[in-house]
C-alpha positions in Angstrom: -56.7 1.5 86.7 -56.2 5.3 85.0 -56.3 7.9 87.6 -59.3 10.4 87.7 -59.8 12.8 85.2 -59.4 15.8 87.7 -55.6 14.1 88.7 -54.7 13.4 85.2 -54.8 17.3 84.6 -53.5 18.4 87.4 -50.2 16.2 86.3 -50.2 17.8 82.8 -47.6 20.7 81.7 -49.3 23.9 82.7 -51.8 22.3 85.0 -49.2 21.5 88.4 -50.9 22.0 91.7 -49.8 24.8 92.7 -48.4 25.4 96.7 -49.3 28.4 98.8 -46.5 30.2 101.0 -47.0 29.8 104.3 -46.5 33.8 104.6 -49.4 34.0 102.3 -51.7 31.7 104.7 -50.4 33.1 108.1 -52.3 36.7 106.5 -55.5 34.9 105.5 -55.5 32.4 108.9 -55.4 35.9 110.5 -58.2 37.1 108.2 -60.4 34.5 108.6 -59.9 34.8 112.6 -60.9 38.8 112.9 -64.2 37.6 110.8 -65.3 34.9 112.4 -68.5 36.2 114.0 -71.9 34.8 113.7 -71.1 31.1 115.2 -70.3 28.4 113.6 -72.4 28.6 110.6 -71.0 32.2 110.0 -67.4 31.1 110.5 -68.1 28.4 107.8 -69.4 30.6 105.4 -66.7 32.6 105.7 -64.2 30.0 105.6 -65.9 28.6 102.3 -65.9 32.3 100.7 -61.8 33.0 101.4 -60.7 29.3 100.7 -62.7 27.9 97.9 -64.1 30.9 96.0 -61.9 33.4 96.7 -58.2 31.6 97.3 -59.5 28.5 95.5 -57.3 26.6 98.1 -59.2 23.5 98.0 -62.3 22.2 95.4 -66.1 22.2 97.0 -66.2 18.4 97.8 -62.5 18.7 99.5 -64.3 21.5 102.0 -67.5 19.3 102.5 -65.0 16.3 103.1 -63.1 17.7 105.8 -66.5 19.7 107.1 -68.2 16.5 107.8 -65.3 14.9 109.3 -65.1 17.7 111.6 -69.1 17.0 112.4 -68.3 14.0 113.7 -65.8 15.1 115.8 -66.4 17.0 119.8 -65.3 20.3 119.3 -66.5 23.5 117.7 -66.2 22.5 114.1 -65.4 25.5 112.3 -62.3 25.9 114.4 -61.7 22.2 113.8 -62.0 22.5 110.1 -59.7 26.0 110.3 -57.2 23.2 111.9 -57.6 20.6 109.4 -56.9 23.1 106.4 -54.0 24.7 107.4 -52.8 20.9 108.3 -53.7 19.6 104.5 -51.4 22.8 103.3 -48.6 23.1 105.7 -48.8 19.9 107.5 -48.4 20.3 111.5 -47.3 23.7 111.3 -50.1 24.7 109.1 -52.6 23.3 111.7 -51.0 25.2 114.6 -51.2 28.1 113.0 -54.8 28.3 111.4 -55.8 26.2 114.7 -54.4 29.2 117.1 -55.1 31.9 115.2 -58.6 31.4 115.1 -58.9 30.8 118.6 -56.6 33.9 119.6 -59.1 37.2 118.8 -62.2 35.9 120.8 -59.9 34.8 123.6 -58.0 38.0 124.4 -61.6 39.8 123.6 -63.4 37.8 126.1 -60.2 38.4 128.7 -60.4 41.7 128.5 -64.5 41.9 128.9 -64.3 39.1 131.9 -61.8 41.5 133.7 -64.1 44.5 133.3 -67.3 42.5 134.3 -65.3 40.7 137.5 -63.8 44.9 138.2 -66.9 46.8 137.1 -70.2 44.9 137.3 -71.8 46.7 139.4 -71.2 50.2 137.9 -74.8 50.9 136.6 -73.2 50.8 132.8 -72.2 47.7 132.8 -75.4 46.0 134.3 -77.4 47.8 132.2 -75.9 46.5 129.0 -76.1 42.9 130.2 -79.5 43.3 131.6 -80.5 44.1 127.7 -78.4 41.5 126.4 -80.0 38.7 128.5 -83.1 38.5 126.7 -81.9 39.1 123.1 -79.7 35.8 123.7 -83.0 34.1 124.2 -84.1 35.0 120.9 -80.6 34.1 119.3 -80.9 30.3 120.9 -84.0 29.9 120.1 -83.3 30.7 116.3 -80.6 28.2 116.7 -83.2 25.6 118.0 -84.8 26.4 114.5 -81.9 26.4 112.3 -80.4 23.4 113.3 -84.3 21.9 113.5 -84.6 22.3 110.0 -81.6 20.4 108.8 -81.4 17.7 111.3 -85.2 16.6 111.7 -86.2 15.2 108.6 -88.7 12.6 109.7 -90.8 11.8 112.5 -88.2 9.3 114.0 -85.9 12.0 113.8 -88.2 14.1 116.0 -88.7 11.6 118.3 -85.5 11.5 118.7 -84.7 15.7 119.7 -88.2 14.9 121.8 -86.8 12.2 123.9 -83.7 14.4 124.4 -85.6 17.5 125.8 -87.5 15.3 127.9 -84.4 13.7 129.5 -82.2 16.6 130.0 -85.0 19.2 130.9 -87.7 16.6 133.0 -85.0 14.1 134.4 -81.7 16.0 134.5 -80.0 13.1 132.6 -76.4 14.0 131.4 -75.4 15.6 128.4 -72.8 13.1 127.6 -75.4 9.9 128.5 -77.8 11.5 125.9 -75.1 11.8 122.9 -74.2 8.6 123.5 -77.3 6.9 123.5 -78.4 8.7 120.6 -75.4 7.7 118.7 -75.8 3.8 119.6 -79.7 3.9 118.3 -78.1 5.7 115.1 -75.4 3.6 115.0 -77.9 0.5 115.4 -80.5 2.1 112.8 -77.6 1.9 109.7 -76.8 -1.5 110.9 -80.3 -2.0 110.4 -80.2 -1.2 106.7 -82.4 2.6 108.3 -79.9 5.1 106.2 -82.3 6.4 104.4 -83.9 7.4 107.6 -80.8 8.5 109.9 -78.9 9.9 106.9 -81.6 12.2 105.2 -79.6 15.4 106.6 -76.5 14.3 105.8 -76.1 13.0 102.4 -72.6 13.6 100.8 -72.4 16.1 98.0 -71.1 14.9 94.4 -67.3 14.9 93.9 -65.9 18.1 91.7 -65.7 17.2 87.9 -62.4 19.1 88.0 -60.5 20.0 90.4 -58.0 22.2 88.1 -56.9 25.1 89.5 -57.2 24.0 93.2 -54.4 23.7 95.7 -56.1 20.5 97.3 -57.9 18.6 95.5 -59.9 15.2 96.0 -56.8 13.5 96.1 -54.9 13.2 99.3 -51.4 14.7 100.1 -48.7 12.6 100.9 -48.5 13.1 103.9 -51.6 12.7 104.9 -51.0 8.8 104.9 -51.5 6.8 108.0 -49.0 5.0 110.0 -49.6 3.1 113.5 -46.0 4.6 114.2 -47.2 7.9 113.9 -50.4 7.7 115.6 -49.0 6.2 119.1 -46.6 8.7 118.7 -48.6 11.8 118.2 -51.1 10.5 121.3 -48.3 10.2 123.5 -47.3 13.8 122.7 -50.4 15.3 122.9 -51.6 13.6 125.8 -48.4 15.1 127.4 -49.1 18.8 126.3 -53.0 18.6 127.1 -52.6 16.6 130.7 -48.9 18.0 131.6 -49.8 21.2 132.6 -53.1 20.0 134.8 -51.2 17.5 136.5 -48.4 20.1 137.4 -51.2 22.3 139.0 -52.9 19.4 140.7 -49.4 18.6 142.4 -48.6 22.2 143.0 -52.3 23.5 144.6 -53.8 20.2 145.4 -56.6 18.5 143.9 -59.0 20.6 145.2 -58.2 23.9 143.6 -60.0 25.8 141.4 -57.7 25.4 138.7 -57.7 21.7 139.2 -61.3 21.4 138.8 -61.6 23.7 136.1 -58.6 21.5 134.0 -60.3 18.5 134.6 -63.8 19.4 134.1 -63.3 21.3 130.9 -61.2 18.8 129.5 -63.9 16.3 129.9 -66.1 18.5 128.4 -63.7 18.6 125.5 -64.1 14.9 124.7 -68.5 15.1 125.0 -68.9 18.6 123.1 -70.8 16.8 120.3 -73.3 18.9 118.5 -72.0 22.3 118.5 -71.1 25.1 121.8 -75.7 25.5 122.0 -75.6 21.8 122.6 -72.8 21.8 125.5 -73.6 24.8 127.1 -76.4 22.8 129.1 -74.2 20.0 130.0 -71.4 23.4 131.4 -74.5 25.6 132.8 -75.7 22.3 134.8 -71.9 21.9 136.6 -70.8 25.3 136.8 -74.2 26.7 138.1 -75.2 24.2 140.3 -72.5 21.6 140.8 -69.4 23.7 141.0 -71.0 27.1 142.2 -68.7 29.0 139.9 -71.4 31.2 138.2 -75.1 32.2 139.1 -77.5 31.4 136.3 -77.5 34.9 135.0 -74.3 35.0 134.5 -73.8 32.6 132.6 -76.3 34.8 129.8 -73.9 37.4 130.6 -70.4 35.1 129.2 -72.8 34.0 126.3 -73.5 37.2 125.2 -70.0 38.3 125.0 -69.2 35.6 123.3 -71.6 36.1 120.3 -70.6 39.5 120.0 -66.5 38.4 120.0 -64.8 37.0 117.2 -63.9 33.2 117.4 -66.2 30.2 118.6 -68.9 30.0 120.5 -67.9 27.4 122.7 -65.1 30.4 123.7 -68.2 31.1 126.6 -66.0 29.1 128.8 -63.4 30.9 129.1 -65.6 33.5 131.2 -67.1 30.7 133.0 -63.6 29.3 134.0 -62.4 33.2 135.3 -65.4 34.1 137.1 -65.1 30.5 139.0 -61.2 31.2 139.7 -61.8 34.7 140.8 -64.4 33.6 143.4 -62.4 31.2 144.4 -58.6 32.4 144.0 -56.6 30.6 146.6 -53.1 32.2 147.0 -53.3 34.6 144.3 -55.2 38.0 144.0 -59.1 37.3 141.9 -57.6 39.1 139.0 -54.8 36.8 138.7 -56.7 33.9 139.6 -59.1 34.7 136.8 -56.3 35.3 134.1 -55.1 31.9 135.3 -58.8 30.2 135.2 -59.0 31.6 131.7 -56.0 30.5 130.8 -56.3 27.1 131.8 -59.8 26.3 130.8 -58.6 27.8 127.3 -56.0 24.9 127.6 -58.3 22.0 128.5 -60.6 22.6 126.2 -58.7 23.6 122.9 -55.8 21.1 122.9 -58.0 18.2 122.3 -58.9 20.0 119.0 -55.7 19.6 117.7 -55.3 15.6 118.4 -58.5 15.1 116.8 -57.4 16.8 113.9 -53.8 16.0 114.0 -54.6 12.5 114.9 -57.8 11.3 113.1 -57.2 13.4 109.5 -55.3 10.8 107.5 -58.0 8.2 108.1 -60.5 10.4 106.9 -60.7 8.7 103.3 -61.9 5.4 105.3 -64.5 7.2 107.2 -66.3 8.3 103.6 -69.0 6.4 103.1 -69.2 4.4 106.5 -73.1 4.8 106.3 -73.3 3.3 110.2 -71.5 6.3 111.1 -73.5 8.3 109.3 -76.5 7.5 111.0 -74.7 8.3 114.2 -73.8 11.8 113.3 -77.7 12.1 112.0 -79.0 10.4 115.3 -76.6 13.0 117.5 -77.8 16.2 115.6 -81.0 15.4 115.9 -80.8 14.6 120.2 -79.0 17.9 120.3 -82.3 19.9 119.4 -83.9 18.9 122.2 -80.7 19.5 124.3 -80.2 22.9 123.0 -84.1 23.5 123.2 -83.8 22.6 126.4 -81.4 25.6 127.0 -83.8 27.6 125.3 -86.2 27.3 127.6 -84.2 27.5 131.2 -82.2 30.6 129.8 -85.9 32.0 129.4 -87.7 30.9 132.6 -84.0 32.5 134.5 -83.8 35.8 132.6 -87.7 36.9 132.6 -88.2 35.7 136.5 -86.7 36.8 139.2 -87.3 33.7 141.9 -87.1 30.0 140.3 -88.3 26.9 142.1 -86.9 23.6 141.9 -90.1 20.9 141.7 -89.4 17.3 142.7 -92.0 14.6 141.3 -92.3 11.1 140.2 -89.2 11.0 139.7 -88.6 14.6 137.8 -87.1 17.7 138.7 -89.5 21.0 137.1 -88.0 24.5 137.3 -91.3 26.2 138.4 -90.7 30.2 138.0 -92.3 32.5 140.6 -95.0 34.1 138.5 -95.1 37.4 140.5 -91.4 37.9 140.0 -91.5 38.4 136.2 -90.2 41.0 135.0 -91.9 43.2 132.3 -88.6 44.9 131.1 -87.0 41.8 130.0 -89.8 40.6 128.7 -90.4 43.6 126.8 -86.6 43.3 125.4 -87.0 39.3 124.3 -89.9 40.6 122.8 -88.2 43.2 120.7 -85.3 40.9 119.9 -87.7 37.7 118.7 -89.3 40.7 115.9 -85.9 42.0 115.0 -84.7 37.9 114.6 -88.0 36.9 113.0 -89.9 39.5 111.5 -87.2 41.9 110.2 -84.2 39.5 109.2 -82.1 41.3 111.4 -78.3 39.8 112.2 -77.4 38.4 115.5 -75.1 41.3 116.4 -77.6 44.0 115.5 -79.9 42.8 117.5 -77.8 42.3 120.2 -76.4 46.2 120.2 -79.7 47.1 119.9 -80.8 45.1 122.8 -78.4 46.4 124.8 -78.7 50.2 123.8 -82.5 49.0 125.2 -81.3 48.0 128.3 -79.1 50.9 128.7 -82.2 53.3 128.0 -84.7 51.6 130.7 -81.7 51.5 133.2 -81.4 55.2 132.5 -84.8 57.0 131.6 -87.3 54.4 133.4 -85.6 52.6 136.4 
């Protein structure tokens, strides 16, 4: 059989792939890292502008390839799919690079603004800001809700679907993790079924490139992306070491019950069950860290999401704040600012280091997971459950931020978050309001709105209060 078209030129005189110095890719790894703000769908965007249009690194249906792969994957994706690029060009070193790099900005940002919330929270500045952020992050989850509602519900058994979601998590209190995983066996079950029309309508693969000339990757495979068993068991044992190592040394060192015990183990299962994007998880992390582990009151946890939409790097960055906060209430032989530089630090760890195995592991089998329609109705059957997990965060970041007092309802089963009607509070409200027109009505960005909110918050602290 001839080899594609697209391959045959690429072989030609004239017409040899060409290779990209790793110099070259260290500076646009670092560029794409200082621009990734918006979330996840920003960070893609950008990625796709610098790599395929710009750099022309890799051909349209190579970005979609490795962008759905990533999909499937826990994880924040466009981080994952930063890894997996630098990978496909400079093999393991590649992926380290891109991988870290992206990570890096929003991490020391979000160090440096947990210190000053932990040192300075209560100066009237500070609290002001955040009491203006809280609300605008209501409007910025709810357009989330929206977005990702338009792309993954494309059917009424799709809806059912996010429905049944938001009623267990929000009604029931059933875990985040349970949820995704029933959702995936009923996709799963559906393309067994012969149902892909159904589960796969929001995730249909694009067309392959005509011709890939002129692109460093292609839709042909590197070398060494290749599988081997030898390689696989190999790179599980190592990673396993470098991701567990480190907790088990502080588990022997502290004891099981510290802080930084708890925080390795919990975000590193957290890791493994971030389907669906940092929204989706942020439930499953508010539910443990709020009432479970007692790290964080629910306000706060508005607080570390608002810093980390306004930072560069992912989303799912949030818990870095969630894992200082918990250390510096809880510091055990150190001083709370080194306990929360160590939190940070080692919920960073736990919950970025999987990344890299699922990349580093599950990349060169990616050609045999095109096209597995079963697991395509999975994806579909996941995206669609976490609408109605991250509505659900919708709605309890709103009941929390525009009440003061919220009651915890037990019946028939259910648990209801009743809010205190006489303990709303007309300010915040006021500011959600304003941040919902600036969202919906005036197409303003997330980070606009969110200065805006806060110069808002900063005003009423200032010339009402």
């Amino acid at each position: 059989m001839s080899p594609p078209e697209s391959e045959r030129k690429n072989k030609e005189p004239g017409n040899a792939p060409r290779s990209v110095p790793f110099g070259e890719a260290l500076r646009v790894w670092a560029r794409v890292a200082l621009l990734s703000f918006g979330g996840p769908a920003g960070q893609i965007a950008v990625m796709h502008r610098i790599l395929v249009e710009e750099k022309r690194w890799l051909s349209e249906s190579r970005f979609l390839h490795a962008l759905n792969y990533c999909m499937l994957l826990p994880g924040p994706e466009a981080q994952q799919l930063a890894t997996y690029v630098g990978w496909l060009l400079h093999k393991t070193k590649g992926g380290l690079t891109a991988g870290v790099l992206f990570i890096l900005p929003g991490f020391v940002s979000i160090l440096v603004l947990s210190t000053l919330y932990a040192s300075y929270r209560q100066s009237t500045v500070v609290e002001a800001i955040f009491f203006g952020i809280k609300p605008a992050v209501m409007a910025v989850v709810v357009e989330a809700v929206i977005r990702i509602g338009r792309r993954a519900l494309k059917n009424n058994v799709m809806v059912l679907l996010a429905a049944a979601a938001f009623v267990a998590i929000f009604f029931f209190g059933v875990p985040f993790p349970l949820i995704i995983l029933c959702a995936a066996a009923i996709g799963f079950a559906g393309g067994r079924m012969g149902m892909h029309g159904i589960f796969n309508a929001a995730h249909e693969e694009e067309p392959e490139d005509a011709n890939g000339n002129g692109f460093v990757i292609t839709s042909a495979a590197a070398n060494h992306t290749r599988p081997t068993v030898g390689r696989a068991v190999r790179l599980i044992a190592v990673m396993s070491l470098l991701w567990l190592g480190p907790i088990a040394i502080i588990a022997a060192v502290l004891g099981r019950d510290s802080v930084f015990t708890e925080e390795g183990l919990f975000f590193s299962k957290v890791a493994v069950v971030t389907f669906g994007g940092a929204y989706a998880v942020l439930a499953y992390i508010t539910q443990q860290a709020v009432d479970a582990y007692g790290w964080l009151d629910p306000g706060e946890m508005l607080d570390g999401l608002g810093m980390a939409e306004t930072t560069p790097g992912p989303l799912i960055q949030v818990v870095q704040f969630v894992g200082f906060m918990g250390a510096y209430r809880n510091p055990g032989p150190f001083d709370p600012l080194t306990a929360g530089i160590i939190g940070s630090v080692v919920t960073t760890w736990a919950t970025f280091v999987p990344c890299f195995l699922w990349i580093f592991l599950g990349a060169p089998y990616i050609e045999n997971l095109r096209g597995n329609k079963s697991l395509g109705s999975a994806l579909s059957a996941i995206t669609a459950a976490v609408v109605g997990v991250i509505l659900n965060l919708a709605v309890w970041f709103s009941i929390h931020t525009m009440f003061g007092e919220v009651n915890d309802v037990r019946a028939f089963g259910m648990t209801l978050n009743v809010p205190v009607w006489e303990t709303v509070d007309p300010a915040s409200v006021a500011i959600a309001a304003g941040a919902f027109m600036l969202i919906f009505l005036f197409r303003l960005g997330m980070i606009p709105t969110l200065a805006l909110s806060a110069a808002a918050g900063l005003a009423y602290r200032y010339l009402v209060v």
